[in-house]
N, C-alpha and C positions, 0 to 999 in steps of 0.2 A: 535501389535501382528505380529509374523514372518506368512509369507507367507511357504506356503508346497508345494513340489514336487513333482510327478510322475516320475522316470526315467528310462526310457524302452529301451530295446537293442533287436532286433527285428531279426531273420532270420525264413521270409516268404517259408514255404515247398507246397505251395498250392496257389497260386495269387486266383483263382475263387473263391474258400474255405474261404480264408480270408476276402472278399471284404462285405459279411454279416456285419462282424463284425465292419468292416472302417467305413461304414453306420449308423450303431445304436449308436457310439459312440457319435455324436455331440449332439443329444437330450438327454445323457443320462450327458455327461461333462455341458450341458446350465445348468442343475437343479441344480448342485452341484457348481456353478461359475467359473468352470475351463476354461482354454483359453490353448494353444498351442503355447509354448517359441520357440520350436524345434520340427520341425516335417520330419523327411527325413532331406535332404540336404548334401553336400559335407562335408567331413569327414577323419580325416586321425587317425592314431592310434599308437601316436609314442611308447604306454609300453602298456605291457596287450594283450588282446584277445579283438576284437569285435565282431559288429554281423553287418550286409547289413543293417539296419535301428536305428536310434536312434531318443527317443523321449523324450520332456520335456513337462510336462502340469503343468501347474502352477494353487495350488488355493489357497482359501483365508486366509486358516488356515492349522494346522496338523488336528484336527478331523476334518476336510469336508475332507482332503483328504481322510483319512480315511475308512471317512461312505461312500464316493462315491465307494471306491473296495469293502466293503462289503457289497451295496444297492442289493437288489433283481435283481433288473433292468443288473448292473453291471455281476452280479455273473454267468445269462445266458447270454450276451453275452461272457463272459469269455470261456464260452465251443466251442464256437465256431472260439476264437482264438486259445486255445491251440490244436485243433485238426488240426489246420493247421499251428502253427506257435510255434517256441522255442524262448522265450522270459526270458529272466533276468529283472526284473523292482523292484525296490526299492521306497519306500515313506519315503520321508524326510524334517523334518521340514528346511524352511531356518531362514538366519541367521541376522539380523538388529540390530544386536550390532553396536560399533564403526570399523568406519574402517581407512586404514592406511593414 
């Protein structure tokens, strides 16, 4: 079974405001088996737009990714990032077909 995505692109309008939210996330990614591919780090942008942060969390499946953005738990810290922060994030299954 393919592993699933989280991919988040992050420009932080509030560091204080935000930092709620940085907090609640690890006990809320343990329940659902998520781990952290990419979290920050150095970053360049050779087509497109970005954003100051880019995120990868890896889980075990598409429905846990899933269920983990639409869990209760999730859904209120959610409020509390987008009040301080503009994020683009996509959830996508990957892929363990053959490769080249």
């Amino acid at each position: 079974m393919a592993k699933a995505y989280w991919i988040g692109r992050v420009d932080v309008n509030n560091e204080d405001g935000y930092q709620p939210y940085a907090a609640a996330n690890p006990a809320i990614f343990k329940k659902f088996g998520a781990k952290f591919v990419v979290r920050g780090g150095r970053h360049e942008c050779p087509e497109g737009q970005s954003r100051s942060r880019n995120v990868v969390i890896e889980f075990p499946d598409y429905a846990t990714a899933v269920a983990c953005y639409r869990s209760p738990e999730y859904q209120a810290n959610l409020k509390i990032r987008q009040a301080n922060a503009i994020t683009d994030l996509i959830i996508v299954e990957g892929y363990d077909g053959p490769q080249p």
